[in-house]
C-alpha positions in Angstrom: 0.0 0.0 0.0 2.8 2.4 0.8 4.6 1.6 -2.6 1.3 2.2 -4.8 0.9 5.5 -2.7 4.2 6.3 -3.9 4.0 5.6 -7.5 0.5 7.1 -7.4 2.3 10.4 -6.0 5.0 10.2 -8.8 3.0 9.7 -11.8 1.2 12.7 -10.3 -2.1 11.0 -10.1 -3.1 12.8 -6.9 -1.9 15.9 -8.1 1.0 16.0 -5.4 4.4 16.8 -7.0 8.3 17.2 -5.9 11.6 18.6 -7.4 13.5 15.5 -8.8 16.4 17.4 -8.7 15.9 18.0 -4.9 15.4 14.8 -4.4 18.5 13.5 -6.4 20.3 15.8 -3.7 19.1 14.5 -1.2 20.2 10.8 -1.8 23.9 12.0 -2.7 23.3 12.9 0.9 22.4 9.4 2.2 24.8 7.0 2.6 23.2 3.4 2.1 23.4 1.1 5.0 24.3 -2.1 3.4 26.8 -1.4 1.1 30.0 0.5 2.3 30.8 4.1 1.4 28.0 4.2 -1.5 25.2 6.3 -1.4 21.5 5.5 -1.8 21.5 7.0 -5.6 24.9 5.0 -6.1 23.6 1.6 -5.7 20.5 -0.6 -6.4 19.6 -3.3 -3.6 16.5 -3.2 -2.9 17.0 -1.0 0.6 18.6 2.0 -1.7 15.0 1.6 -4.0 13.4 1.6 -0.4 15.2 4.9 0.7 15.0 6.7 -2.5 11.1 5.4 -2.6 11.1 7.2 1.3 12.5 10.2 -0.1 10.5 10.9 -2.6 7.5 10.2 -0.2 8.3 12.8 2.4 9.1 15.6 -0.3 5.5 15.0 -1.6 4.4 15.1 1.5 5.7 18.7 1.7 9.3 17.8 3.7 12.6 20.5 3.8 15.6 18.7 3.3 16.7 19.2 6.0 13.3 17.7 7.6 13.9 14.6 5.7 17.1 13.9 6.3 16.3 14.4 9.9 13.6 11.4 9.2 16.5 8.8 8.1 19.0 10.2 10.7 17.0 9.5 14.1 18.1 7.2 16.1 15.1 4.5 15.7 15.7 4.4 12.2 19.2 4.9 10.4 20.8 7.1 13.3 23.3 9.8 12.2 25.6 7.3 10.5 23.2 7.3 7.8 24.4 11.0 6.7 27.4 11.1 3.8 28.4 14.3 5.8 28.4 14.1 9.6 26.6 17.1 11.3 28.7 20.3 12.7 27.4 20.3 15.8 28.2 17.9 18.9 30.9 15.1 19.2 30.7 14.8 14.9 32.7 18.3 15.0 35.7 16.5 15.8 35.5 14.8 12.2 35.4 18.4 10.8 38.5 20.1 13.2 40.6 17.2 13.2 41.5 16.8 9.4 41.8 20.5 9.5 44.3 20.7 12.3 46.6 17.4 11.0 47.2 19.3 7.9 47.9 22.8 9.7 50.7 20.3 11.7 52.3 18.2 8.8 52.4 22.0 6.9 54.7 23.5 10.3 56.4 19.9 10.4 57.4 20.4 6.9 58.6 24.0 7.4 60.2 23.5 10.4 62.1 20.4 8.7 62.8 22.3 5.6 64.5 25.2 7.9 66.7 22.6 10.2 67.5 21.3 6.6 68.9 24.8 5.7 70.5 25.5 8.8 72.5 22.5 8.5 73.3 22.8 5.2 74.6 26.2 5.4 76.9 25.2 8.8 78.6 22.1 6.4 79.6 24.7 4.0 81.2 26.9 6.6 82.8 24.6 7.8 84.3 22.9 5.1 85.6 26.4 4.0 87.3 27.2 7.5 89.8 24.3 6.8 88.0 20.9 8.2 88.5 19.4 5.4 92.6 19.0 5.9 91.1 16.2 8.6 89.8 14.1 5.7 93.7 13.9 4.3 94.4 11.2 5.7 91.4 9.3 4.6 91.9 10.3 1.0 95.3 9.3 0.8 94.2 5.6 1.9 91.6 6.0 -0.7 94.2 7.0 -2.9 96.4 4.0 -1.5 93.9 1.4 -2.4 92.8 2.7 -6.1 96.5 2.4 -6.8 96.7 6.0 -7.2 99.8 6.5 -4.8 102.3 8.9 -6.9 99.8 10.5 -8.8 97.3 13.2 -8.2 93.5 12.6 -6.8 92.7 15.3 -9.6 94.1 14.4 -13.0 91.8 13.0 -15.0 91.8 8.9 -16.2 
C-alpha cells in the first residue's frame, strides 16, 4: 500500500508533486546502510529503491531537506551514520577540526624540517671552507692507497 501511494504520487495521479532534482540531492546525501561508502542514488539493492522510494514520499508530502534527512537520521531508524556528511554540531565536530588541524601540523612539520634542513646545510659549507677538510687527508690518501693512485694526483683526469 505504501509503494502504490508512492508511485500514485510520482506519476502525479493525486496531483502532489516534488523537485526531482531535490530529491537526487538529497540521496547523494544518504549514505546506504548495506553497502560500504555508496550512497542511496549509487547503488541498487533493494534497501537504496526503499530509501529513494522514502524520499520521494516525504518531499511529496511537503518535507525541507533538512526535515527529511532528519527522518532517516534519528536514532530508531538509520541514526546519524546514515548521513554522507556528519553534522557540525556535537561530538561529529571533531571529524570536521581534526583533518583541519593534522594538515595545519604536517604543513609547520614540513617547514620547520625544511629550515633545520637549511640551517644544516649552510653550517657544512662553513665549515668545510674554514679548513675541516685538511682532517679528511688522511682518509683520502688511503683512498688513494687502495685505487692504486699513490704517486699521482687525486685530480688528473683517467
Amino acid at each position: 500500500m505504501l509503494f502504490a501511494g508512492i508511485a500514485a504520487a510520482q506519476s502525479g495521479e493525486t496531483g502532489a508533486s516534488y523537485d526531482e532534482a531535490k530529491a537526487q540531492e538529497i540521496d547523494r546525501m544518504l549514505m546506504c546502510p548495506v553497502c560500504p561508502a555508496q550512497t542511496i542514488d549509487q547503488t541498487e539493492v533493494p534497501l537504496a529503491k526503499q530509501m529513494r522510494a522514502q524520499v520521494r514520499e516525504l518531499l511529496v508530502s511537503g518535507a525541507t531537506r533538512e526535515e527529511v534527512l532528519a527522518w532517516f537520521s534519528a536514532p530508531e531508524r538509520y541514526g546519524p551514520s546514515v548521513l554522507a556528511e556528519p553534522p557540525r554540531s556535537g561530538f561529529y565536530l571533531i571529524a570536521w577540526i581534526v583533518p583541519g588541524v593534522v594538515v595545519v601540523a604536517a604543513l609547520a612539520g614540513g617547514l620547520l624540517a625544511l629550515r633545520a634542513m637549511r640551517a644544516r646545510r649552510g653550517n657544512g659549507e662553513g665549515a668545510a671552507e674554514q679548513g675541516d677538510a685538511d682532517g679528511l687527508q688522511p682518509y683520502l690518501a688511503a683512498v688513494d692507497r687502495d685505487l692504486a693512485l699513490d704517486g699521482r694526483d687525486s685530480t688528473e683526469e683517467c
